[in-house]
C-alpha positions as CSV (number, residue, x, y, z in Angstrom):
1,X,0.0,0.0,0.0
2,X,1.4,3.3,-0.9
3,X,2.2,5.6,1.7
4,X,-0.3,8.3,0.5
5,X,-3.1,5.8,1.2
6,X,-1.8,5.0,4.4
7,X,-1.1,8.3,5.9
8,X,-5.0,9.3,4.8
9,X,-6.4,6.2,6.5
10,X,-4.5,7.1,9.6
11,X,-5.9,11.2,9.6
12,X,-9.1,9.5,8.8
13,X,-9.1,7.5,12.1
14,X,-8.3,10.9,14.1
15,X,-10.0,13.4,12.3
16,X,-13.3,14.8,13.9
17,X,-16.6,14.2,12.5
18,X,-20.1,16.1,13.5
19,X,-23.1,16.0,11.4
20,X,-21.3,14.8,8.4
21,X,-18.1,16.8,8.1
22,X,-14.9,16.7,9.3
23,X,-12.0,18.9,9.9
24,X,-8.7,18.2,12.0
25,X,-6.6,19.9,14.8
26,X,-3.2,19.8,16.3
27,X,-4.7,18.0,19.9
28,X,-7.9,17.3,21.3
29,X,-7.9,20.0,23.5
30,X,-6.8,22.8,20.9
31,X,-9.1,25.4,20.4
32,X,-7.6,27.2,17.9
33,X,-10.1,28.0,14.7
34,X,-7.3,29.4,12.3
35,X,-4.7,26.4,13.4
36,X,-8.0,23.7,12.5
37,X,-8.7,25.7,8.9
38,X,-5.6,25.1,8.5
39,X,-4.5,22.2,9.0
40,X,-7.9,20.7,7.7
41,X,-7.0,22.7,4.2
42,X,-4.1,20.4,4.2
43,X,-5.7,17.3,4.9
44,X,-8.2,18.3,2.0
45,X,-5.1,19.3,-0.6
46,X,-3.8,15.9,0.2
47,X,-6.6,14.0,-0.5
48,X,-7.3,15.6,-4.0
49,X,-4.0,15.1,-5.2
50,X,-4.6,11.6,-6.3
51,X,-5.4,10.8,-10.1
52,X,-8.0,10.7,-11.2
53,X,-10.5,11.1,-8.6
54,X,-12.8,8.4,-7.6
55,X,-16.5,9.0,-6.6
56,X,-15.7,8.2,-3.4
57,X,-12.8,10.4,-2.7
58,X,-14.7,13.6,-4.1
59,X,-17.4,12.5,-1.7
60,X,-14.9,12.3,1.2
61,X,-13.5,15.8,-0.3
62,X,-17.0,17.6,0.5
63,X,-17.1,16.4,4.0
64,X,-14.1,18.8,4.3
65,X,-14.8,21.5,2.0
66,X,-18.4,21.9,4.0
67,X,-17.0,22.5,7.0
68,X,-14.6,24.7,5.8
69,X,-17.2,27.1,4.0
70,X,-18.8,26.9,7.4
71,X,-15.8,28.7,9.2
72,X,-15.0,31.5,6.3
73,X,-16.5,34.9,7.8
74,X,-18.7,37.7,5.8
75,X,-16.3,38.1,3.4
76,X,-14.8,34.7,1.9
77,X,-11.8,34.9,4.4
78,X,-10.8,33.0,7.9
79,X,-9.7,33.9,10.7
80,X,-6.1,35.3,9.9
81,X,-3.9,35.5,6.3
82,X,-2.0,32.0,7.1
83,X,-5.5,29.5,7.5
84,X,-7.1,32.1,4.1
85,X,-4.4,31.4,1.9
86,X,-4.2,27.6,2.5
87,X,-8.2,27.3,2.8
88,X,-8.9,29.2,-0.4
89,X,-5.8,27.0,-2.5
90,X,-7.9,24.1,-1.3
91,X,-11.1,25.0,-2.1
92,X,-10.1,26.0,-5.4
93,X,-8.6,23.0,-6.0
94,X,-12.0,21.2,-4.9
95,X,-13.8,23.1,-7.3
96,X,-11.3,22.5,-10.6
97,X,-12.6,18.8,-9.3
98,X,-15.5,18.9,-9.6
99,X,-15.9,21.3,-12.6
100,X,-18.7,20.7,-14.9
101,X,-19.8,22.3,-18.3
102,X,-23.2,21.0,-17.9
103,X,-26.3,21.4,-15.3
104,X,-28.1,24.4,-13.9
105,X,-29.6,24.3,-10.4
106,X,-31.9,26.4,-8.8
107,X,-31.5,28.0,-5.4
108,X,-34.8,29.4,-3.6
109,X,-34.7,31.2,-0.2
110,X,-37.7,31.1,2.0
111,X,-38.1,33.7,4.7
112,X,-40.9,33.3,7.8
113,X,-42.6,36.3,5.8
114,X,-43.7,33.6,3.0
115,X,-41.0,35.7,0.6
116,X,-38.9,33.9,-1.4
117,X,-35.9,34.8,-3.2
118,X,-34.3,32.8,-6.2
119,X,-31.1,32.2,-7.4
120,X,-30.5,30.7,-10.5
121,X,-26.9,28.9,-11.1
122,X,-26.1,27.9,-14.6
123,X,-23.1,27.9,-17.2
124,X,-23.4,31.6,-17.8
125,X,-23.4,32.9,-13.9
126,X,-21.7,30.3,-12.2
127,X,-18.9,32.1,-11.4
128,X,-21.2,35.6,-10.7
129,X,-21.4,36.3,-7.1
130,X,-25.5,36.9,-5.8
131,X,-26.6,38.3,-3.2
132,X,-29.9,39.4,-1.5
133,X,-30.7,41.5,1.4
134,X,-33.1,39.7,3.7
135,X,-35.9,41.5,5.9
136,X,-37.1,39.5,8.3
137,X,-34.5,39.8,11.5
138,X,-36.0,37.2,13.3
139,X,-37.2,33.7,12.6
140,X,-36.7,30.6,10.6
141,X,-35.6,30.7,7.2
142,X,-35.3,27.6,4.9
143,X,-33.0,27.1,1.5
144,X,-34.2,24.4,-1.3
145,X,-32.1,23.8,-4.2
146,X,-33.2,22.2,-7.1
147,X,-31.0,21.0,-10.0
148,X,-27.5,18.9,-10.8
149,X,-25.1,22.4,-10.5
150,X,-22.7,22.5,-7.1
151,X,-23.2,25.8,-5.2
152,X,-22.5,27.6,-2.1
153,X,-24.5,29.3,0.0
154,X,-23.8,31.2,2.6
155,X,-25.9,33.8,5.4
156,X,-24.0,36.5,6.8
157,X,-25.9,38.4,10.0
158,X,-23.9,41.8,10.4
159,X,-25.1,43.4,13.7
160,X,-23.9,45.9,16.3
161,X,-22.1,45.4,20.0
162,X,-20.6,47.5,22.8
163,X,-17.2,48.7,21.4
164,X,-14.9,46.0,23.6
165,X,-13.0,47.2,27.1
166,X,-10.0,45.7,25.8
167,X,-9.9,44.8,21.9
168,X,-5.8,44.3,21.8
169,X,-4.7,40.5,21.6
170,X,-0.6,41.1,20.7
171,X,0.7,43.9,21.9
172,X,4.5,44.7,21.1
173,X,6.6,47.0,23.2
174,X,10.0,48.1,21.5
175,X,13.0,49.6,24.2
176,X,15.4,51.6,21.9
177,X,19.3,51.8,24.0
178,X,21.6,54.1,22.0
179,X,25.3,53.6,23.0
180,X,27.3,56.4,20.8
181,X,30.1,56.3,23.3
182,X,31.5,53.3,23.2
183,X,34.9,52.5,22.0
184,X,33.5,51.4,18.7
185,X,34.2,53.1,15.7
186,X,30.5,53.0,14.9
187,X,27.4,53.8,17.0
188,X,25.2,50.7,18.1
189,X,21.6,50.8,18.6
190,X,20.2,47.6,20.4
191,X,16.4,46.7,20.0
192,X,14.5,45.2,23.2
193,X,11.5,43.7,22.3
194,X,9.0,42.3,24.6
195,X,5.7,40.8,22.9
196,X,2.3,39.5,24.5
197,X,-0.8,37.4,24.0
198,X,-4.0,38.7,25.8
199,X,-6.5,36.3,23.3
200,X,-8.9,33.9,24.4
201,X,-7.6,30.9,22.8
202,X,-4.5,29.2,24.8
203,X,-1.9,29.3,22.3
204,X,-1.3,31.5,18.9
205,X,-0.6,30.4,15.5
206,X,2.7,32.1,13.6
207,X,4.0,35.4,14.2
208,X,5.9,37.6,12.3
209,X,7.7,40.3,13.3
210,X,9.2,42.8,10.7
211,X,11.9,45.1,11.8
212,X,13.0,47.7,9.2
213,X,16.7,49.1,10.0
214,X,17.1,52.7,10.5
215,X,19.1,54.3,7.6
216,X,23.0,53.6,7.8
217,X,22.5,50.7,10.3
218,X,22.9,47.1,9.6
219,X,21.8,44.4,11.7
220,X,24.5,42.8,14.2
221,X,25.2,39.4,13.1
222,X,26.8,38.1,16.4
223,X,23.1,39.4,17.9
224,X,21.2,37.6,15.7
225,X,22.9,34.3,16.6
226,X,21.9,35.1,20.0
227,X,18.2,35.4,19.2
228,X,18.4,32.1,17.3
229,X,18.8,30.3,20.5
230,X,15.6,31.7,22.0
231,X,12.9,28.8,21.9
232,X,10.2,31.1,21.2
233,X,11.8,32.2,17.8
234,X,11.6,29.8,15.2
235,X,13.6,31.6,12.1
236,X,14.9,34.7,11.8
237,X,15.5,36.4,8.2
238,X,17.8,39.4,7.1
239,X,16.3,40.8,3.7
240,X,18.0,42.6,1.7
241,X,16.7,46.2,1.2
């Protein structure tokens, strides 16, 4: 058995399944949404790299791609740059998939008014975003689709709260010490940084910090071997201008 088919039968056996999708994190206990999109955006790259695509596998694809479309927010992103540009490479592989030039489907909206609200989906709109406005702020609406087209639908509720006590989740504080008389022939500036979580999930994805030189300064390379021991650092970069 090839090792692609073995790995996705083992993140089959630990991926988490509710009401017919699935999606993956690092640990059971992480709570992280952006670390899950992404890491589920993998999963789903993975499994539609084989060729061709069986029924089955597309089938298995759209348990992931569901709960994906689930997590994007009002406006076809996630919850931070990293998980978006993963999730959206996947799901435009998914749909490349399962691309057809046939079928039309019909999309109808029903609001607790008794208003309805078509879409139609066919080979000449397909890829035209619709959207309507709907009324009725409170109770149960109902979606009924009708054809053989693959669509996506998706509410948005935009709505207005208290502005928050305390809205900052990283906060960076930057200590400047200017030594200009030592016995170097050149000044020295050294940069204290001292960074901080305040969100409400336990840990944070990846952070990049990007420090742009003063002009006529170079970084210190004997520094920057000390920062590369710090377990909190991962890599460290030094771009030319």
């Amino acid at each position: 058995m090839e090792t692609r088919t073995q790995l996705l039968q083992h993140l089959d056996t630990i991926a988490l399944q509710e009401g017919g999708v699935l999606h993956w994190t690092q640990t059971s206990s992480e709570t992280s949404a952006s670390l899950a999109v992404e890491i589920s955006s993998y999963v789903l790259l993975a499994s539609l790299s084989a060729s061709p695509l069986s029924t089955t596998d597309l089938g298995y694809a759209s348990r992931i791609v569901r709960w994906l479309v689930r997590q994007q927010n009002a406006y076809g992103g996630f919850s931070s740059t990293q998980d978006t540009v993963v999730a959206l490479q996947a799901l435009a592989l998914y749909s490349t998939r399962v691309y057809s030039r046939e079928g039309a489907s019909t999309v109808t909206v029903h609001s607790p008014s008794g208003a309805q609200h078509l879409f139609e989906v066919n080979q000449n709109n397909k890829l035209l975003y619709q959207e309507r406005a709907l009324q009725d702020t409170e109770g149960k609406y109902s979606v009924e689709v009708k054809g053989s087209a693959c669509a996506s639908v998706q509410v948005a509720l935009h709505y207005n709260i208290p502005t928050p006590t305390d809205s900052t989740t990283l906060s960076i504080q930057v200590k400047p010490e200017v030594d200009c008389n030592s016995n170097s022939l050149r000044p020295r500036v050294t940069l204290k940084l001292q960074s901080q979580y305040h969100g409400k999930e336990l840990t944070t994805n990846m952070i990049i910090v990007d420090l742009k030189m003063l002009s006529g300064f170079v970084p210190d390379p004997e520094s920057l071997g000390r920062v590369s021991f710090c377990h909190n650092i991962r890599l460290f970069m030094v771009l030319p201008v």
